[in-house]
N, C-alpha and C positions, 0 to 999 in steps of 0.2 A: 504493500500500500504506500511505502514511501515516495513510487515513482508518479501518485494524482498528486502529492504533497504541494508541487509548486502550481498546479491548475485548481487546487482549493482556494490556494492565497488569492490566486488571480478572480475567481468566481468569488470570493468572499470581498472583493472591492466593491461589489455592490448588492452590503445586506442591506442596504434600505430594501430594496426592490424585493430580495430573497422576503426578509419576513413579512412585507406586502404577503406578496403570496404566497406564504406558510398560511398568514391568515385568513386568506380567502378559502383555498383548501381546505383549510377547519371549518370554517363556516359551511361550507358543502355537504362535508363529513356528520358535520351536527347537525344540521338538521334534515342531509337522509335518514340519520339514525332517529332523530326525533321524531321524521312522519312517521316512521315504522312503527316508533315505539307506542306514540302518542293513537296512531290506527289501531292497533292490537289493544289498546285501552278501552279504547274507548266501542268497539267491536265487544268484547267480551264484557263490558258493562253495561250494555247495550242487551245486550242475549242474557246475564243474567235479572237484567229486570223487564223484561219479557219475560222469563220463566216464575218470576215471581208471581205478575201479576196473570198469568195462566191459573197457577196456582189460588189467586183468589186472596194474594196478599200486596197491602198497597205499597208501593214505591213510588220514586222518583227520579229522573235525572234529569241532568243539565245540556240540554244539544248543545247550546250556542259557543260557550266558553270552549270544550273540546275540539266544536266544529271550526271556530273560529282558530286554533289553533293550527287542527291539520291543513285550513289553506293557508293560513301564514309559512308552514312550512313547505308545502309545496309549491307557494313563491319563493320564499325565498332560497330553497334548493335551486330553484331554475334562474335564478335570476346571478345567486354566487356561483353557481358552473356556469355561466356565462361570462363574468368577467373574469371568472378564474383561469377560463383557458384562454382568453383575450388578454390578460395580463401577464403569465404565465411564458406563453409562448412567443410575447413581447422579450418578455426576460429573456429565455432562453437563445433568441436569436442576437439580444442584446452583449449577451455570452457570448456566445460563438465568434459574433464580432471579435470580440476583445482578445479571443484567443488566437483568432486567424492574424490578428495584428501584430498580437506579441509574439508571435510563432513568424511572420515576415519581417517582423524588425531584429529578430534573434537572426533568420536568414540573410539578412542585409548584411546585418556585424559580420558571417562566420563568410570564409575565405572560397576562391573558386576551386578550390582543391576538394572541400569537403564538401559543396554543392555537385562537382563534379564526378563524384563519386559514383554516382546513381543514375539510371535515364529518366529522362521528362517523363512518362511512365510512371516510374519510381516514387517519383516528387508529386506528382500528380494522385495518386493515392496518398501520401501523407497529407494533402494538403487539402481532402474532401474525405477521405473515409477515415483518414485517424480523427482526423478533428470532429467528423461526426460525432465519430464514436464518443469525446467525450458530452454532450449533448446530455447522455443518462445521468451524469453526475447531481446534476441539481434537482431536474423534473421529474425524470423516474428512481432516484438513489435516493439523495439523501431525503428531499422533502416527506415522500409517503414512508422511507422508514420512521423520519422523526415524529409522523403524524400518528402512525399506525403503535408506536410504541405511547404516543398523548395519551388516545382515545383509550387504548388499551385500560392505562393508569386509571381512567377518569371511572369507566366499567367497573372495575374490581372496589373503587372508592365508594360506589354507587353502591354495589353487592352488600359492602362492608357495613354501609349507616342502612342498608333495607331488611340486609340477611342476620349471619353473623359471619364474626372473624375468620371460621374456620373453613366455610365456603367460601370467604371471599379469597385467603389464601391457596385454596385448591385449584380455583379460577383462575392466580396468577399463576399457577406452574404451569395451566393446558396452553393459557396465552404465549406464555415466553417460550414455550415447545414448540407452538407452531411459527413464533417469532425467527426463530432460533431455525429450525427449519427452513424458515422460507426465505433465509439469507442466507447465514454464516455457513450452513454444511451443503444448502446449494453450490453455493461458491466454493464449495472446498472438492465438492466433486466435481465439478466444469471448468473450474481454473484454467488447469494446461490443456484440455482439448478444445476450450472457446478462444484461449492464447495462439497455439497452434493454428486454429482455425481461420484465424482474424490475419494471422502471416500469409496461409497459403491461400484464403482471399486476394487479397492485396498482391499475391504474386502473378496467382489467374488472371487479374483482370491488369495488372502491367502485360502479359502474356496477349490478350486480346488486344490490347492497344496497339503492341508492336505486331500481329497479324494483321494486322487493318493497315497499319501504317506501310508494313513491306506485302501487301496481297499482290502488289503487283511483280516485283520479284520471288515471290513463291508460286505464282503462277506460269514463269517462263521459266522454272526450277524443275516444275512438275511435282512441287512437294504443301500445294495448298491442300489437299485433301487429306495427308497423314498427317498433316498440321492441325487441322481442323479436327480431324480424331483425337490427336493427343490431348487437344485444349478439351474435348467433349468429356473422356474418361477422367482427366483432372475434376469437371465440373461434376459429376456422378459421386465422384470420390467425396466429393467436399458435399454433397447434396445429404450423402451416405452422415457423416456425422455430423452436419446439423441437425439431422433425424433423430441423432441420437441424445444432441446436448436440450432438443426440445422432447424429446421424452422422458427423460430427469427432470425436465422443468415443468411437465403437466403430474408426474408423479408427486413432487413434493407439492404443484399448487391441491394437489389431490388431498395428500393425506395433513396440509397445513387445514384445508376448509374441513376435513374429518374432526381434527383437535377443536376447532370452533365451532362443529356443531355439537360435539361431545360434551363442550363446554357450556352450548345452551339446552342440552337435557340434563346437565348435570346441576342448572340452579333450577330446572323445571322441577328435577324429582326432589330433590333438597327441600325447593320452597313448599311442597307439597303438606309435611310436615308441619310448617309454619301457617299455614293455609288452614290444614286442622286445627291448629291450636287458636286459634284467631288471633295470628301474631301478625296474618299478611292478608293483605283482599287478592282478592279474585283478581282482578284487574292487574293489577300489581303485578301477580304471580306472572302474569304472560307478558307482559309490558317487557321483563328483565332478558329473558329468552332471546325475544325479540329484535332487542340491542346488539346481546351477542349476536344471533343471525345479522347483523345489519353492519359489522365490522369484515364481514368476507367482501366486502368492497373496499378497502383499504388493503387488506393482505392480500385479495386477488392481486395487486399491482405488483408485489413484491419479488415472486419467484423471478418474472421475466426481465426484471432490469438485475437481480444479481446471478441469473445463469448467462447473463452477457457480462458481466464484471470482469469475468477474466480477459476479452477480448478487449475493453476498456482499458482494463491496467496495462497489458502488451503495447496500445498504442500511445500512452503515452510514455512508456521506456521509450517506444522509439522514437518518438518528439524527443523526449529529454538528450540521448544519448547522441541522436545524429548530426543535429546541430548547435554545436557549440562555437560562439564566436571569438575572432581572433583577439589574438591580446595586443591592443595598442595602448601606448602608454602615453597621457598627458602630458605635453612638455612646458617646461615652466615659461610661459609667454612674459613672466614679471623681468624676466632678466633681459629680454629683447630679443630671442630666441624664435624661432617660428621649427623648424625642425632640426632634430640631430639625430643621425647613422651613426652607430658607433658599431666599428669592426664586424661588421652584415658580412653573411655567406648566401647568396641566394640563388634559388634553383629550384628544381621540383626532387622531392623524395625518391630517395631510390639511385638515383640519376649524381652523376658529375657537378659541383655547381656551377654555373654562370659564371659567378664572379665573386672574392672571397676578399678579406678586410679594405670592407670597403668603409669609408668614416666621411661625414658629410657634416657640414653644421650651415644653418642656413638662415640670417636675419631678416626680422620683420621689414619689408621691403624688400627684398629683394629680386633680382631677376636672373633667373640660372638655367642657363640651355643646355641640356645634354642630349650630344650627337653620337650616331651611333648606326653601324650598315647594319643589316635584319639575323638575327642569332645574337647580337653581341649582347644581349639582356636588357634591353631598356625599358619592355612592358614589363618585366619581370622586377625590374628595379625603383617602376612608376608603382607595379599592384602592392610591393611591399612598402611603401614610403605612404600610400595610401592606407594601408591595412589590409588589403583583401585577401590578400595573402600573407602567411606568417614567415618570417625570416628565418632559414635555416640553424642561424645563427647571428649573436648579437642582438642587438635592442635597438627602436627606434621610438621616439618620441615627440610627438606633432600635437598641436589643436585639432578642432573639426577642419576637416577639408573638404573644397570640394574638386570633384575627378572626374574628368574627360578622359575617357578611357579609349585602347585604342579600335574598338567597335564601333562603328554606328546603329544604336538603337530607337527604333522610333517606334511607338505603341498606332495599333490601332484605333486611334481617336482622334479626335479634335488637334487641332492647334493650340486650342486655349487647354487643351487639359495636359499635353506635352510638356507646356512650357511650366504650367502651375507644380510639377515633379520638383524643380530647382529652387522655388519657394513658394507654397501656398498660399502666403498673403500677400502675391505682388496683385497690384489693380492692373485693369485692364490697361490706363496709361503707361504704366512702366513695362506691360509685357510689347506694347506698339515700339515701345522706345528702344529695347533690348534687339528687336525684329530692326529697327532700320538701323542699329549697330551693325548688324552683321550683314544688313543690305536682303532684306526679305522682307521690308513692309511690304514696299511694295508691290511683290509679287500676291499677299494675302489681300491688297486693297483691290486687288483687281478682282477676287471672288467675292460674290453675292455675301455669305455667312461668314466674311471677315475672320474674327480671333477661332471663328466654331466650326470654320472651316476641316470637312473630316479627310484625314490625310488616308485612308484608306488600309492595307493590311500589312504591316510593316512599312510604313509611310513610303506605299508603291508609286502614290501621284504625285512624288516630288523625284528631281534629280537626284545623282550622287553629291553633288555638292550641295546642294539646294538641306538634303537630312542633314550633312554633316554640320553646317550652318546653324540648322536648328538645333539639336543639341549642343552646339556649342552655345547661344543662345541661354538655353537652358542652365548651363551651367555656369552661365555668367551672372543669373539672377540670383545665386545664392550671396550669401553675404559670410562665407568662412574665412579666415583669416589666411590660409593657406590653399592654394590654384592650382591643380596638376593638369597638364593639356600635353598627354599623349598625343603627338600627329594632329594637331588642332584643325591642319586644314588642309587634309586627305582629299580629294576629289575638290578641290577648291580651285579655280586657276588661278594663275600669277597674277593677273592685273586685281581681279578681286580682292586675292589675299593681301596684294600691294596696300590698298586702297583701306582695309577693314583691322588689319594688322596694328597701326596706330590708335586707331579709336580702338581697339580693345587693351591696350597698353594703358592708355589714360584710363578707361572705363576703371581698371584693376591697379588705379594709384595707391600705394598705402599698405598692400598686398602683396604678400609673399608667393610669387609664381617659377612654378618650375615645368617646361615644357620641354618634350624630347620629339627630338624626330630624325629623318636620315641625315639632312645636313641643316645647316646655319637659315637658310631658305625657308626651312619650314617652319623656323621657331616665331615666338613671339621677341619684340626687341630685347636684348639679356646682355648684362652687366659680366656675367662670366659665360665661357662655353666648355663645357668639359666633353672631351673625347673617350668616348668608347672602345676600346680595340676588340 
């Protein structure tokens, strides 16, 4: 259980909302349990004063106050399971959010080495079916347990001031049996085959992805149809023990509803005695029963969110464990410092490195070009001085940066929502102004939908130079104290870059910029140029 530990804390930043809907939930709870209880009362007092007055003896009762009660409660049953799942399932998506975020900003920190690891595929199920997964934590876990153990207490408290002690104690052991039951030893038998299960899930369906994606090279292979068989006999296999881990789970919802009907003939026969003695009415008698029976709607919930527990806990180890982010260390900007390399070996694991004590110290202001022909390490030298990757060796230490990397990526969306990546609260005037920086107003004032202009699927409806522009752009709205411009202007031609090159120098006065490219040509203006070899 210690690997929910850090998605408790994270779902626990918002108990307002959680006991919001704990307490709707109760209210639900109480007053199904209450029509039931208050129906059965009022039914059997009902019947016995009709048998009285059959008999020829007078009585009385009260319609209104009873009757008046059951439709109280059967509004307001209907009315809190209406907000309850409207509010609820607010939360839970409100959840989800927070997790999807904090699980993308953990992916932003950690390096292309450890993203790289995996195929899109891969990542792709972590980033929709683990997260799912956790989902049960709050709406089907913890809430109906904490509810189902309330209402439980409140039952036995009830027993205890109607009954006596000794029934009311007997009540609490058949409860906590089926409590106890209908989680803990669930989960103790479905642990590793819903953990298991939730892996080779998540493997099958990377499996289908990469069939779809290569159908067409398995086609001209001759091997889509024993592809197709293998993915099928996988899904049979897995079909085969989810059969399994839901027949465990309708067994104990089986013998948990057995223990709570046990429990409600066991104050029926109980009260029976008390009923003789004229220590309990009639009414009463069945009223209690009742109760019990009307709490199998709270334990009903419980087998099926803890015989998935296990595939739950599995996916967030793997959340926890696969993405961890790089260690960059703050550098002391008080001393005037903007970044310092100290004795870096860098390169990718396994492998040779690049390039080995290498030590850099670099002042706020400054302008530092590093050139460099293709092998000689200078994305490698940009991703670690960045963070994105870890240094083999040594330590580096910087402010926030911002990084023009040597990709051009452009989302499919908008213009205005490209650009709003490198600071969310630029206004629409500072994003026009950053665009005719780079010499691209113009080109967005000539479309009808200006900043909302939709750049299409990998920002297919612009040139090569025209994206590379724009992300450069992009990253020139950020406000970090430190500037990395990998190849800043790849596909850009010479009179352009001529032309755009100065105005982004002043744009970046005050600011520590370090830009690498093959030669001097490509940089931005620089106060030193260090060579690569």
């Amino acid at each position: 259980m210690r690997d929910l530990r850090p998605w408790f804390t994270l779902i626990l930043q918002r108990r307002g909302r959680l006991f919001i809907g704990a307490l709707l939930l109760l209210a639900t709870l109480i007053s199904g349990i209450a029509l039931l209880a208050l129906s059965g009362w009022f039914l059997t007092e009902t019947a016995l004063v009709g048998l009285l007055f059959a008999a020829g003896i007078q009585a009385y009762i009260n319609l209104y106050v009873p009757g008046g009660g059951i439709r109280f409660f059967a509004v307001s049953r209907t009315v809190a399971r209406y907000f309850e799942r409207l509010y609820n399932h607010n939360t839970v998506l409100r959840l989800l959010t927070d997790i999807r975020v904090a699980l993308f900003d953990r992916m932003a920190q950690s390096g292309h080495r450890d993203r790289g690891r995996h195929k899109g595929a891969h990542w792709l199920s972590r980033l929709t079916a683990d997260v799912d997964a956790l989902d049960t934590l709050y709406l089907r876990l913890v809430a109906p347990s904490a509810l189902a153990g309330v209402v439980a207490l409140l039952v036995v408290v009830l027993v205890w001031l109607l009954f006596t002690w000794e029934i009311a104690l007997m009540l609490l052991a058949l409860l906590s049996s089926a409590f106890v039951i209908a989680t803990w030893v669930l989960y103790r038998r479905t642990q590793g085959l819903s953990g298991q299960l939730n892996e080779r899930q998540e493997h099958l369906r990377s499996e289908v992805i990469e069939h779809l994606e290569g159908f067409s090279e398995l086609t001209a292979a001759g091997r889509i149809g024993k592809h197709a068989a293998l993915l099928k006999r996988q899904a049979l296999a897995l079909d085969k023990d989810q059969a399994v881990i839901e027949t465990q789970t309708g067994w104990h919802l089986a013998l948990t509803q057995l223990l709570i009907n046990l429990s409600a003939v066991l104050v029926l026969w109980t009260g029976l005695k008390l009923f003789q003695n004229g220590s309990l009415s009639g009414p009463v008698l069945v009223m209690l029963p009742i109760v019990l029976l009307g709490l199998n709607e709270v334990y009903a919930m419980l087998p099926d969110a803890f015989g998935k527990l296990g595939a739950t806990v599995a996916a967030a180890k793997r959340l926890n464990e696969e993405i961890k982010p790089s260690a960059v260390h703050p550098a002391n900007t008080t001393t005037g410092t903007t970044l310092i390399a100290s004795d870096l070996s860098v390169g990718h694991p396994g492998s040779a490195p690049v390039m080995t004590h290498f030590s850099l110290s670099a002042q706020a202001g400054d302008r530092l070009g590093i050139v460099g022909v293709s092998g000689s390490g200078k994305s490698s030298l940009a991703d670690t001085f960045a963070g994105v990757i870890p240094a083999l060796s040594g330590r580096v230490e910087r402010p926030p940066c911002a990084y023009l990397t040597q990709s051009t990526v452009v989302f499919e969306d908008t213009v205005k929502a490209n650009l709003l990546l490198g600071n969310p609260k630029a206004t629409d005037a500072e994003l026009w102004r950053i665009l005719q920086l780079v010499e691209l107003a113009e080109r967005f004032t000539r479309e009808d939908e200006g900043l909302n202009t939709w750049l299409g699927s990998s920002g297919n409806r612009l040139s090569g130079g025209e994206a590379r522009r724009l992300v450069l752009a992009r990253v020139l709205l950020s406000s970090a104290p430190l500037v990395i411009l990998d190849e800043p202007f790849t596909g850009v031609d010479a009179d352009t870059r001529t032309r755009i090159a100065p105005l982004i120098d002043r744009w970046l006065e005050g600011r520590t910029v370090i830009s690498l490219g093959h030669g001097p040509e490509a940089l931005l203006p620089s106060d030193h140029i260090l060579h690569l070899s």
